[in-house]
PDB file of N, CA, C and O in Angstrom:
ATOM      1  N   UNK A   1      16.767   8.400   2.564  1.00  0.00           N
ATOM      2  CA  UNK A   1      15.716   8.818   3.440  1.00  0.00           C
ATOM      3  C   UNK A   1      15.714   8.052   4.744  1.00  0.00           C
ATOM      4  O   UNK A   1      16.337   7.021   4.996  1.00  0.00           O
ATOM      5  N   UNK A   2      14.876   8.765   5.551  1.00  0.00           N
ATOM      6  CA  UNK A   2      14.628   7.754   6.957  1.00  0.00           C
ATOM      7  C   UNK A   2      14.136   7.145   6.998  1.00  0.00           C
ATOM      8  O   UNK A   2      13.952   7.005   8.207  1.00  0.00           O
ATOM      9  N   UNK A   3      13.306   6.057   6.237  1.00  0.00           N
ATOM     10  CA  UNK A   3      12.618   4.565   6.101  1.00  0.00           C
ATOM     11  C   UNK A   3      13.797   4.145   4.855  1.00  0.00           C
ATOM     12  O   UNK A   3      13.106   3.598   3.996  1.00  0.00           O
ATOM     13  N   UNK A   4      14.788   4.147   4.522  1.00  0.00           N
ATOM     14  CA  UNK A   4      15.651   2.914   3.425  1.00  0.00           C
ATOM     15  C   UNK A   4      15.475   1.303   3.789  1.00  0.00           C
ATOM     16  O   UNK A   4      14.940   0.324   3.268  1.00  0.00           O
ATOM     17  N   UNK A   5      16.207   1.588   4.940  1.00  0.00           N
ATOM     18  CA  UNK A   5      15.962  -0.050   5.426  1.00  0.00           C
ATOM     19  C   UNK A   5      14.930  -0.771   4.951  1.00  0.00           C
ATOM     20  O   UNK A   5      14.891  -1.763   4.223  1.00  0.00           O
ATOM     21  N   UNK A   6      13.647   0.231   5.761  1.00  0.00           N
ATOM     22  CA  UNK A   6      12.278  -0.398   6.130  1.00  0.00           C
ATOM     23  C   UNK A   6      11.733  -0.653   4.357  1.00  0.00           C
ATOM     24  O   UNK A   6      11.035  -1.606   4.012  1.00  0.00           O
ATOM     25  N   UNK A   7      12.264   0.478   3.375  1.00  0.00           N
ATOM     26  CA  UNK A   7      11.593   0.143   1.682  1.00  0.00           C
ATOM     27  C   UNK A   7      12.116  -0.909   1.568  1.00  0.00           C
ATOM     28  O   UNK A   7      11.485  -1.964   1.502  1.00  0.00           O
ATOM     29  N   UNK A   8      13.763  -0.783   1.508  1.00  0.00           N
ATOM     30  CA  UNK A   8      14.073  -2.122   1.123  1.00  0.00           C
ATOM     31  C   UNK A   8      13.516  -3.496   1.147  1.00  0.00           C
ATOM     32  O   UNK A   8      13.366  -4.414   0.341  1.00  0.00           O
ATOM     33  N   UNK A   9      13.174  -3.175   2.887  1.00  0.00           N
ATOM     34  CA  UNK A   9      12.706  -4.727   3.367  1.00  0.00           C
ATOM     35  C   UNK A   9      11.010  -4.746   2.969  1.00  0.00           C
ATOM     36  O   UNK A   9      10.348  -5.749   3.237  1.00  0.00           O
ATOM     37  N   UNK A  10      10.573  -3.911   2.508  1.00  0.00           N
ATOM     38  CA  UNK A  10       8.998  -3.492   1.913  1.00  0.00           C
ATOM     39  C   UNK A  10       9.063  -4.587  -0.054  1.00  0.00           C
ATOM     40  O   UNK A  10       8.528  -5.517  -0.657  1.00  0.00           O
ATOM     41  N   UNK A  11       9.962  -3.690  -0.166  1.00  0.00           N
ATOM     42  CA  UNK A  11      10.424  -4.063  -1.825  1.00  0.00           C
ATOM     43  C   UNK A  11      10.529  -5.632  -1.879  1.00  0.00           C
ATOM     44  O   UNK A  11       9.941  -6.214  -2.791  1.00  0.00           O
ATOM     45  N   UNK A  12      11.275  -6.372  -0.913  1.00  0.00           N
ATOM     46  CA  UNK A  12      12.280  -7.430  -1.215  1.00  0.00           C
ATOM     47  C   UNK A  12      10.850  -8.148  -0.748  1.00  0.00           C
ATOM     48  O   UNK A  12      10.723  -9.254  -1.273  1.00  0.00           O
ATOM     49  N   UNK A  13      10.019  -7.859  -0.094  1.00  0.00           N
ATOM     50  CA  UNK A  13       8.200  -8.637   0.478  1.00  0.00           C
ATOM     51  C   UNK A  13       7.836  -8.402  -0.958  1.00  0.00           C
ATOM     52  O   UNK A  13       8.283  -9.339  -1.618  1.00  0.00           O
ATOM     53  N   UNK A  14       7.289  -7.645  -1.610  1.00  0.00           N
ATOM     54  CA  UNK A  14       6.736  -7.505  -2.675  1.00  0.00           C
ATOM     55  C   UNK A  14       7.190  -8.535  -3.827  1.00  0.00           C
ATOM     56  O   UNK A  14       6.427  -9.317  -4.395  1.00  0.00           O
ATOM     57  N   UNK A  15       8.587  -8.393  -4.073  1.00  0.00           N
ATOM     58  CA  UNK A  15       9.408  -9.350  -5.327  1.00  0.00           C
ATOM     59  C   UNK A  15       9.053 -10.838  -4.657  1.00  0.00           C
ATOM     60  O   UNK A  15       8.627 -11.661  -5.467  1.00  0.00           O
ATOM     61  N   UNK A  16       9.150 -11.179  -3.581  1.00  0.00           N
ATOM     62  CA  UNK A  16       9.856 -12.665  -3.318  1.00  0.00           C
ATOM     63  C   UNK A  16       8.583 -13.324  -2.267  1.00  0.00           C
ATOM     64  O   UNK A  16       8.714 -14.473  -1.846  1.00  0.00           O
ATOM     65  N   UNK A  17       7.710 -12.730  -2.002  1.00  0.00           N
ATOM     66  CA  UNK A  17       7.140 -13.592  -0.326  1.00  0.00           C
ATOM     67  C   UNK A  17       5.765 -13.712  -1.668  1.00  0.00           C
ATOM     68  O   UNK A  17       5.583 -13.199  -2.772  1.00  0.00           O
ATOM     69  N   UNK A  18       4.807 -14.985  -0.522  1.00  0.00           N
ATOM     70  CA  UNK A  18       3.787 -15.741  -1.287  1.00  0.00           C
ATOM     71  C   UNK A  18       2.730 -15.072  -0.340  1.00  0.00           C
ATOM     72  O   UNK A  18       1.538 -15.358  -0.444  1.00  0.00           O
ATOM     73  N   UNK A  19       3.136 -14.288   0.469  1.00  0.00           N
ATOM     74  CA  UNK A  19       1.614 -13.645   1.839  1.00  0.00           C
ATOM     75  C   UNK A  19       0.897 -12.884   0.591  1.00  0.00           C
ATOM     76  O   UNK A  19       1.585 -12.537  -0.369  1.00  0.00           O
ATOM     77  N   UNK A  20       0.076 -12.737   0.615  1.00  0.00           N
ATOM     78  CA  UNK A  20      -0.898 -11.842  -0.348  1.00  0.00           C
ATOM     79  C   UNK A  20      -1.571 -10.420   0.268  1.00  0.00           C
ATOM     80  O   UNK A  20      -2.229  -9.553  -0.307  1.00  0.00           O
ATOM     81  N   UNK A  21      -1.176 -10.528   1.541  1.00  0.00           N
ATOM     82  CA  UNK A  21      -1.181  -9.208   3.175  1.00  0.00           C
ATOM     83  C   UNK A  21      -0.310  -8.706   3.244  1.00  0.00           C
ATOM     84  O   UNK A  21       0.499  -9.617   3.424  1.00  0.00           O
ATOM     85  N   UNK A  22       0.416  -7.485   3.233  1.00  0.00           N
ATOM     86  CA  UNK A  22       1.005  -7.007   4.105  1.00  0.00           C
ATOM     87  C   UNK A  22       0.353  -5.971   5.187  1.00  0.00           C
ATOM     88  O   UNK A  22       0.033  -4.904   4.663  1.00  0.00           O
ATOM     89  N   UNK A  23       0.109  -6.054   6.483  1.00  0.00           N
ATOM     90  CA  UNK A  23      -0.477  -5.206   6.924  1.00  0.00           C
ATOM     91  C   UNK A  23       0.334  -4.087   8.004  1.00  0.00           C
ATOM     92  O   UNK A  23       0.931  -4.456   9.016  1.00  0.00           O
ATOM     93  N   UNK A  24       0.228  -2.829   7.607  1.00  0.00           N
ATOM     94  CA  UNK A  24       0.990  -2.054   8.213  1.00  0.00           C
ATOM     95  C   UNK A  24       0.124  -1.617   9.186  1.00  0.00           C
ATOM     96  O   UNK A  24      -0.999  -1.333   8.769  1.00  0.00           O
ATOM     97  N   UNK A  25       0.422  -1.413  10.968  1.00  0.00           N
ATOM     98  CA  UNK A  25      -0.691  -0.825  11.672  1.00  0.00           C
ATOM     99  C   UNK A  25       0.488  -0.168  12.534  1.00  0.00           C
ATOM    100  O   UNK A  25       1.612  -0.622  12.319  1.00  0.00           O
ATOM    101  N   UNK A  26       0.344   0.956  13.582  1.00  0.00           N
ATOM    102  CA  UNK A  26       0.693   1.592  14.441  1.00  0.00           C
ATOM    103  C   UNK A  26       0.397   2.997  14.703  1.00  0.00           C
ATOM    104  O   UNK A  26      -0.610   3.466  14.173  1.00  0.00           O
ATOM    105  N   UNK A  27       1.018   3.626  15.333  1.00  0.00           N
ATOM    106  CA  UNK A  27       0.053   4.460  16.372  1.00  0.00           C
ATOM    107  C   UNK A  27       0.209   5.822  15.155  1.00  0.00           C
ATOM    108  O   UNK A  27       1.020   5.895  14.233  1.00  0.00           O
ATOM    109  N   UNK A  28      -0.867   6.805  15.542  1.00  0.00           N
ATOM    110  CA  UNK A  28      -0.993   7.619  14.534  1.00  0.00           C
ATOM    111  C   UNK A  28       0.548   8.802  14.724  1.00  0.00           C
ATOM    112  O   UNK A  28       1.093   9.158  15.769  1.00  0.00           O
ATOM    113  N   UNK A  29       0.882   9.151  13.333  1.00  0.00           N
ATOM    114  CA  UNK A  29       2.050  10.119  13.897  1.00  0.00           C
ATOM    115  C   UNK A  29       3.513   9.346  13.774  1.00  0.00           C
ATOM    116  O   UNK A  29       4.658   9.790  13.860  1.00  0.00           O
ATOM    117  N   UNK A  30       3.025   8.053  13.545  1.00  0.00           N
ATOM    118  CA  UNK A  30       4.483   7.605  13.129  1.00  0.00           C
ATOM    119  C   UNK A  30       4.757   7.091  11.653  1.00  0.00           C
ATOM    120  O   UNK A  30       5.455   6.092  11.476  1.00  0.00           O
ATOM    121  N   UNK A  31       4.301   7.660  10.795  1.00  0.00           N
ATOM    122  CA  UNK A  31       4.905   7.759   9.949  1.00  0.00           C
ATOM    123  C   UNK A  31       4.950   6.515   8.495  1.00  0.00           C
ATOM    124  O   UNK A  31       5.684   6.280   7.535  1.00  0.00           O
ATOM    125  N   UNK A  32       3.535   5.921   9.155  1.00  0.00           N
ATOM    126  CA  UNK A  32       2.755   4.816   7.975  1.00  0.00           C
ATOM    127  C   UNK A  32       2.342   4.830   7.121  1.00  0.00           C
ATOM    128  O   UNK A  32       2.255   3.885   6.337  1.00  0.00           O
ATOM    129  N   UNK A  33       1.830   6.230   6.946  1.00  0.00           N
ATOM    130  CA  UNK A  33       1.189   6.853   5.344  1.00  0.00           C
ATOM    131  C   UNK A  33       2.368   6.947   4.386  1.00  0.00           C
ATOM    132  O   UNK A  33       2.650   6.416   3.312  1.00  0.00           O
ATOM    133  N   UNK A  34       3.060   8.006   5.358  1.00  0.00           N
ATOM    134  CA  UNK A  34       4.697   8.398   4.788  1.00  0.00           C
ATOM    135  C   UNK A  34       5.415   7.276   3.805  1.00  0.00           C
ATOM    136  O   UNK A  34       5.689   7.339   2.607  1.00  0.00           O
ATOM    137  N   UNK A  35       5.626   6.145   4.853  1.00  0.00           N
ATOM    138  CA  UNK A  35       6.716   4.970   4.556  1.00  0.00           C
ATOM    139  C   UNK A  35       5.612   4.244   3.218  1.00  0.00           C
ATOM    140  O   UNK A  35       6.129   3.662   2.265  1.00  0.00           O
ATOM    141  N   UNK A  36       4.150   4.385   3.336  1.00  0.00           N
ATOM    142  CA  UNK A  36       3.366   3.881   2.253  1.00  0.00           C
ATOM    143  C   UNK A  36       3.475   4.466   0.706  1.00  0.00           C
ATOM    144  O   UNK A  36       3.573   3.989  -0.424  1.00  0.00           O
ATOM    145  N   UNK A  37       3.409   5.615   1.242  1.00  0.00           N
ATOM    146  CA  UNK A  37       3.415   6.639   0.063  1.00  0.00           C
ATOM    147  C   UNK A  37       4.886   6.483  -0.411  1.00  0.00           C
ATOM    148  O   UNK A  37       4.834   5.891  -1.489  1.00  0.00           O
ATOM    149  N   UNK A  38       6.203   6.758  -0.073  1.00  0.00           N
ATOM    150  CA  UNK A  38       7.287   6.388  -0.412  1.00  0.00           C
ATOM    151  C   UNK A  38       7.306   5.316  -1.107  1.00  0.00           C
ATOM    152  O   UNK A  38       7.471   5.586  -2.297  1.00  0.00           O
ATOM    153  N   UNK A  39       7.175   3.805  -0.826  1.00  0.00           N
ATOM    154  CA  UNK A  39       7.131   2.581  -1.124  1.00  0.00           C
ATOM    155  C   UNK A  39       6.377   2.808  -2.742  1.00  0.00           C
ATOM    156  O   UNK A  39       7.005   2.582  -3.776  1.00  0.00           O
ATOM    157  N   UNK A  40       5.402   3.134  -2.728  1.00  0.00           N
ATOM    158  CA  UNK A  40       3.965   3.819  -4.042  1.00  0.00           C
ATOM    159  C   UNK A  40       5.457   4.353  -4.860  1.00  0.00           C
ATOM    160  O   UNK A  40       6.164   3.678  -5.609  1.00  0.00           O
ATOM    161  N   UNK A  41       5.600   5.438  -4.535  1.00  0.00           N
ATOM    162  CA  UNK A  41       6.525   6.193  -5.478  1.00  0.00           C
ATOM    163  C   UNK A  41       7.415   5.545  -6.046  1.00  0.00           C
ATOM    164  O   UNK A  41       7.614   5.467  -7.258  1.00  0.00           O
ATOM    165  N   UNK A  42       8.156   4.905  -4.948  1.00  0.00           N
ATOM    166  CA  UNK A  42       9.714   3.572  -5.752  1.00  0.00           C
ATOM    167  C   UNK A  42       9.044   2.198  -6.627  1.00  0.00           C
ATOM    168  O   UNK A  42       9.713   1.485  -7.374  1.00  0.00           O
ATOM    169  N   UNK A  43       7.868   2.057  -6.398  1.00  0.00           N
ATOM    170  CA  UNK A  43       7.012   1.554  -7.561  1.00  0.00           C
ATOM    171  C   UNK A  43       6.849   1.824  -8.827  1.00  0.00           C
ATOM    172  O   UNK A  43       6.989   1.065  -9.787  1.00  0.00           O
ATOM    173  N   UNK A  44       6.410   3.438  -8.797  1.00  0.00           N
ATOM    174  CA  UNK A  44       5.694   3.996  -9.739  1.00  0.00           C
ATOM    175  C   UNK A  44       7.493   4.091 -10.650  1.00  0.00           C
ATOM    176  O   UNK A  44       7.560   3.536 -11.746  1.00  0.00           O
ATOM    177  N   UNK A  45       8.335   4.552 -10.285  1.00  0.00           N
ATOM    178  CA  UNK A  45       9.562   4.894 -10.600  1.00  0.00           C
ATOM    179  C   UNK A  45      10.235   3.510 -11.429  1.00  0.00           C
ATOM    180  O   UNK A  45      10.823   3.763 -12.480  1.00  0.00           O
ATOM    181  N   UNK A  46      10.170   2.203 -11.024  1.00  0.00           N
ATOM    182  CA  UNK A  46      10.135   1.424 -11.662  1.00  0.00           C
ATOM    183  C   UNK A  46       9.272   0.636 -12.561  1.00  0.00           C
ATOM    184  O   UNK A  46       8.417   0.008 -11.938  1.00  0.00           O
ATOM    185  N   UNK A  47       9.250   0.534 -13.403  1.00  0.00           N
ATOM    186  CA  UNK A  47       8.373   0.229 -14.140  1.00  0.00           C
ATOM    187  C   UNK A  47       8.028  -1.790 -14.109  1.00  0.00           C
ATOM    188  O   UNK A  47       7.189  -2.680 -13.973  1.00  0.00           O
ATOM    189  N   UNK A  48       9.196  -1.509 -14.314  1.00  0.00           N
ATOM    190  CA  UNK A  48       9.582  -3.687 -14.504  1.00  0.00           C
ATOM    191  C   UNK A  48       8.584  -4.037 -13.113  1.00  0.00           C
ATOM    192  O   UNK A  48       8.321  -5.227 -13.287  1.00  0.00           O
ATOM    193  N   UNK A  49       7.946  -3.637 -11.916  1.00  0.00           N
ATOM    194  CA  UNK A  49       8.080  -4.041 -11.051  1.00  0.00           C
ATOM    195  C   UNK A  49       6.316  -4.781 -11.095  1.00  0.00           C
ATOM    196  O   UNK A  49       5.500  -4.066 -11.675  1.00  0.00           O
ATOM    197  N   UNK A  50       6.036  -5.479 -10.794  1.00  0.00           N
ATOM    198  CA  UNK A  50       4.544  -6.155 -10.464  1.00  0.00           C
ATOM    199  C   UNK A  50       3.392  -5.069 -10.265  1.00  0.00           C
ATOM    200  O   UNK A  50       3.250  -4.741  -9.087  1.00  0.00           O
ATOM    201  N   UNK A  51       2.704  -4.563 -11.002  1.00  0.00           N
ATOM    202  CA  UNK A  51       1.632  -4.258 -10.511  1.00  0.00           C
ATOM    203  C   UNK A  51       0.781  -4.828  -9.482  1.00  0.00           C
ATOM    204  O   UNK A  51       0.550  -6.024  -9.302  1.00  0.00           O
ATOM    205  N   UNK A  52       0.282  -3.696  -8.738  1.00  0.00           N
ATOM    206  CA  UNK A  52      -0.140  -3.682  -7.254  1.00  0.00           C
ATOM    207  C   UNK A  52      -1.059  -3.129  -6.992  1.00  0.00           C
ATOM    208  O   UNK A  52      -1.186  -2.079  -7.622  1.00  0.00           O
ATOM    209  N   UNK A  53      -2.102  -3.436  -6.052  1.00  0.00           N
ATOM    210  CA  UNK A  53      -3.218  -2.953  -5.584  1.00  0.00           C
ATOM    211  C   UNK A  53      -3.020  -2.566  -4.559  1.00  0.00           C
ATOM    212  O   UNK A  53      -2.429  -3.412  -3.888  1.00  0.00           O
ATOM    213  N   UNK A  54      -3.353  -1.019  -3.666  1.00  0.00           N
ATOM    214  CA  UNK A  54      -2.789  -1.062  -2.339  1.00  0.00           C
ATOM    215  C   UNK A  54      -4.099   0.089  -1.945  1.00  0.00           C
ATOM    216  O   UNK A  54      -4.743   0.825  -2.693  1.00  0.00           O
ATOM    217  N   UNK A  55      -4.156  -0.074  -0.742  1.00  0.00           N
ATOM    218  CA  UNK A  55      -5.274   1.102   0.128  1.00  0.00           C
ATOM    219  C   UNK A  55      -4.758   1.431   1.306  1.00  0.00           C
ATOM    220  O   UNK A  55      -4.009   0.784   2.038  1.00  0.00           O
ATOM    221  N   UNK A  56      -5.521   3.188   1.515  1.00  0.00           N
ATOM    222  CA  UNK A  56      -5.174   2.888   2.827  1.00  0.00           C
ATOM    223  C   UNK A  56      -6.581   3.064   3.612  1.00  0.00           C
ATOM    224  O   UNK A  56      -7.694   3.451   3.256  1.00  0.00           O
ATOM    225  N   UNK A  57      -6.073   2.639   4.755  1.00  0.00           N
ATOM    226  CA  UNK A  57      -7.887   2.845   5.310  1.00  0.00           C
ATOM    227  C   UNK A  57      -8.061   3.655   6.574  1.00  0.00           C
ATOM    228  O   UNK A  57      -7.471   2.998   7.432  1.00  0.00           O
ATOM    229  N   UNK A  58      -8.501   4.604   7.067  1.00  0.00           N
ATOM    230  CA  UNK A  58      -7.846   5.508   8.406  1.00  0.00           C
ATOM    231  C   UNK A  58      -9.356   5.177   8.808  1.00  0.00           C
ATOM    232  O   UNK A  58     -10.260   4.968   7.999  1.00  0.00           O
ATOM    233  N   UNK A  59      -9.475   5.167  10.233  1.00  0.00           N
ATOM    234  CA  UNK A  59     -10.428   4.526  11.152  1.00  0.00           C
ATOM    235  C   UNK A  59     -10.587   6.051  11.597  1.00  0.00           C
ATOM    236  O   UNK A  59     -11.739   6.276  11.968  1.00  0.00           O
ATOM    237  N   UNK A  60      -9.763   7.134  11.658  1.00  0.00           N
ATOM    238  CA  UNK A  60     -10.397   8.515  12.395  1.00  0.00           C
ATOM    239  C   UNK A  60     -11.480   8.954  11.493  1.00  0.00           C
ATOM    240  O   UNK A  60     -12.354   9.558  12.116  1.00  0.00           O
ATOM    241  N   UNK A  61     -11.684   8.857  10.348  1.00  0.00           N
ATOM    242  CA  UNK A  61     -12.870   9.717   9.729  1.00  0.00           C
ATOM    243  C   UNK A  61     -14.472   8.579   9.449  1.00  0.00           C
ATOM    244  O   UNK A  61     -14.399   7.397   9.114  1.00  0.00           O
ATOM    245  N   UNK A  62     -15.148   8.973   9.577  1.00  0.00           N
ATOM    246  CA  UNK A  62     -16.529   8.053   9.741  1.00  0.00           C
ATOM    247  C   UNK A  62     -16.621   7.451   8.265  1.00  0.00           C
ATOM    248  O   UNK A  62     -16.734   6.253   8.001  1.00  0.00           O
ATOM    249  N   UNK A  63     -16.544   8.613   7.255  1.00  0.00           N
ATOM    250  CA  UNK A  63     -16.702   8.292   5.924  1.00  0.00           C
ATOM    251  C   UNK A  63     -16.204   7.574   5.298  1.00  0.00           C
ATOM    252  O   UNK A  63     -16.608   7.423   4.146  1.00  0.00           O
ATOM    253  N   UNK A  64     -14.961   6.720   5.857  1.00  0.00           N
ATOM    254  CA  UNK A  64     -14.080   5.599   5.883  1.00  0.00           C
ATOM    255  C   UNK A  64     -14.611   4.261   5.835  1.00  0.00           C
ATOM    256  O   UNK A  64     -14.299   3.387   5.027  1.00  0.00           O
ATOM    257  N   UNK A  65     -15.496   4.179   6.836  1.00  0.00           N
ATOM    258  CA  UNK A  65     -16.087   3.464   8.059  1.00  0.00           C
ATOM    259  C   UNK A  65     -16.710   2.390   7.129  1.00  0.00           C
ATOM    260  O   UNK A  65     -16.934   1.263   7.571  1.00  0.00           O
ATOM    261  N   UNK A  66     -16.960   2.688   5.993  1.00  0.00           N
ATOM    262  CA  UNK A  66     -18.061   2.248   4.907  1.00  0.00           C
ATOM    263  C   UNK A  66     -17.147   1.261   4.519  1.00  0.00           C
ATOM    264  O   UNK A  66     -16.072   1.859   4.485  1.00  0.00           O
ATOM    265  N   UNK A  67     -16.910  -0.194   4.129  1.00  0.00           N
ATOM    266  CA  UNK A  67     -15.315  -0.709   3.188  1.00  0.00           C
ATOM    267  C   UNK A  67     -16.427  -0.953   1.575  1.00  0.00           C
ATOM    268  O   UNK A  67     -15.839  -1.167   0.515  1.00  0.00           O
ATOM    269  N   UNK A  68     -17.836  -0.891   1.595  1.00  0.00           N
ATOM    270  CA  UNK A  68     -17.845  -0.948   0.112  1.00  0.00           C
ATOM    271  C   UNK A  68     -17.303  -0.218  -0.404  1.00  0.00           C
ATOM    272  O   UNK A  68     -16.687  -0.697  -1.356  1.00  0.00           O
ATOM    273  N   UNK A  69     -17.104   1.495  -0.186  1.00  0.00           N
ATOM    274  CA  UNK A  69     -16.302   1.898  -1.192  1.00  0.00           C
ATOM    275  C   UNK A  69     -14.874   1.515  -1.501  1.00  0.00           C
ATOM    276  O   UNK A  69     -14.306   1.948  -2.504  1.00  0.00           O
ATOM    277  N   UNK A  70     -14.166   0.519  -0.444  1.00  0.00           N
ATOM    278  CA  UNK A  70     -13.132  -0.126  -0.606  1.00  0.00           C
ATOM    279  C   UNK A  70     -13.224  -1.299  -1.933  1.00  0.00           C
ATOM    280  O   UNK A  70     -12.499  -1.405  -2.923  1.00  0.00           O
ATOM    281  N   UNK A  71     -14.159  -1.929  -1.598  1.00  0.00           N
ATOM    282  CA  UNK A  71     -14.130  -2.782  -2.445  1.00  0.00           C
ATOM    283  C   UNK A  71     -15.018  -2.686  -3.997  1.00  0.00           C
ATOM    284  O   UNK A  71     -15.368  -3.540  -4.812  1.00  0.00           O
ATOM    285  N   UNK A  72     -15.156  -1.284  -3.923  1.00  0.00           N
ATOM    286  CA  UNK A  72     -15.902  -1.110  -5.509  1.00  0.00           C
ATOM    287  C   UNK A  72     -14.467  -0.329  -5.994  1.00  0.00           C
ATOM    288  O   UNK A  72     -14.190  -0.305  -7.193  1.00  0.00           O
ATOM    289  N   UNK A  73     -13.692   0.224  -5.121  1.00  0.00           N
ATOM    290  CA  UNK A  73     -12.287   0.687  -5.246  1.00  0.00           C
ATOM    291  C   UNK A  73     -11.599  -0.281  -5.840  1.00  0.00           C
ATOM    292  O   UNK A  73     -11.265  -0.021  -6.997  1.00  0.00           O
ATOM    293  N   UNK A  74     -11.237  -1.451  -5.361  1.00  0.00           N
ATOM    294  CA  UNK A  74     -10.223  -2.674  -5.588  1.00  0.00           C
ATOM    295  C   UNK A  74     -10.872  -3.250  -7.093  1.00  0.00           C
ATOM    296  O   UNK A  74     -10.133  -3.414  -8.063  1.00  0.00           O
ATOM    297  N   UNK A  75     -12.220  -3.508  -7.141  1.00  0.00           N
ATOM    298  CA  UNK A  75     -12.463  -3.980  -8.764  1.00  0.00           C
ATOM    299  C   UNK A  75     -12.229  -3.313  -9.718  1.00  0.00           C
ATOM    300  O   UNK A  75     -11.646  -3.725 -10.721  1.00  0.00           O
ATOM    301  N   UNK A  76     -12.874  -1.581  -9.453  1.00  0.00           N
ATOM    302  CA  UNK A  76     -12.157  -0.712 -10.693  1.00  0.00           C
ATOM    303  C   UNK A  76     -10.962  -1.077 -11.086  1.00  0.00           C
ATOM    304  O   UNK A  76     -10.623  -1.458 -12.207  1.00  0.00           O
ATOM    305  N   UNK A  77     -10.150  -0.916  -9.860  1.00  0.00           N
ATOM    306  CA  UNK A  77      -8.318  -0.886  -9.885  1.00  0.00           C
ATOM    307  C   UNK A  77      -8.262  -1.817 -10.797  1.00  0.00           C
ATOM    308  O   UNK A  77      -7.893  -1.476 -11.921  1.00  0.00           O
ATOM    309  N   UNK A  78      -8.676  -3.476 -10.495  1.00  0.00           N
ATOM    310  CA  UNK A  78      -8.560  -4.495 -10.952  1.00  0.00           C
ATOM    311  C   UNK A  78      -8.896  -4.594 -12.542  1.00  0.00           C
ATOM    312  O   UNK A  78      -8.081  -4.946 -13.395  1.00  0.00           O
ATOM    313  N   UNK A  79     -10.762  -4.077 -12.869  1.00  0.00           N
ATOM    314  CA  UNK A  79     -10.707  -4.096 -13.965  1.00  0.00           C
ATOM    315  C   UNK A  79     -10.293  -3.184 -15.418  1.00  0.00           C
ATOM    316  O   UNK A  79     -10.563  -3.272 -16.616  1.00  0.00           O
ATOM    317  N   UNK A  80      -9.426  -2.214 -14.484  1.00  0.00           N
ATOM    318  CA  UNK A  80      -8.664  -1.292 -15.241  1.00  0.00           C
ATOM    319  C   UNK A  80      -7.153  -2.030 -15.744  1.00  0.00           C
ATOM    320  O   UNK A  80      -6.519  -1.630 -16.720  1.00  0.00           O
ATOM    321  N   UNK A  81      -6.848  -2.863 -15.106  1.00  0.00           N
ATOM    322  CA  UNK A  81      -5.459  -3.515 -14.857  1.00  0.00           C
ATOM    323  C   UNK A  81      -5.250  -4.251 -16.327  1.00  0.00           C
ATOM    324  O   UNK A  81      -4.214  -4.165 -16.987  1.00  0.00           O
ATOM    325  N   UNK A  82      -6.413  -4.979 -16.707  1.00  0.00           N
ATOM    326  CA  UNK A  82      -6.039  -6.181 -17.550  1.00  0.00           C
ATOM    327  C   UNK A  82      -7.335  -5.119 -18.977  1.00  0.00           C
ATOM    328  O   UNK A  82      -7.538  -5.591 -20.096  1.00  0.00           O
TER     329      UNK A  82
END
């Protein structure tokens, strides 16, 4: 595909780096959901790999705007996990 590189170098952050952030930002239309959603999938496809918590958050819709539902999001995730 046309992000390989960019998974790779997504994947090899995930296995090996101690940041607990990765933050993806740029302009709308290029292709951040895409390269997110891809990354999700080569996850889901491996199994061995670290479970992960990930969001996305889009600033165009108001209903967004709110982050508690982010963060009543992230505990479910969490207390579904263990």
């Amino acid at each position: 595909g046309t992000h390989k590189e960019t998974i790779q170098y997504l994947l090899m952050w995930i296995m090996d780096c101690d940041d607990s952030v990765l933050w993806c930002s740029g302009l709308a239309g290029t292709g951040k959901s895409s390269l997110v959603g891809t990354l999700h999938n080569c996850l889901c496809l491996d199994m061995s790999c670290h479970s992960h918590v990930a969001a996305f958050i889009r600033y165009d819709r108001t209903s967004y705007w709110d982050s508690s539902g982010l963060i009543t999001f992230i505990a479910y995730s969490l207390a579904m996990f263990n």
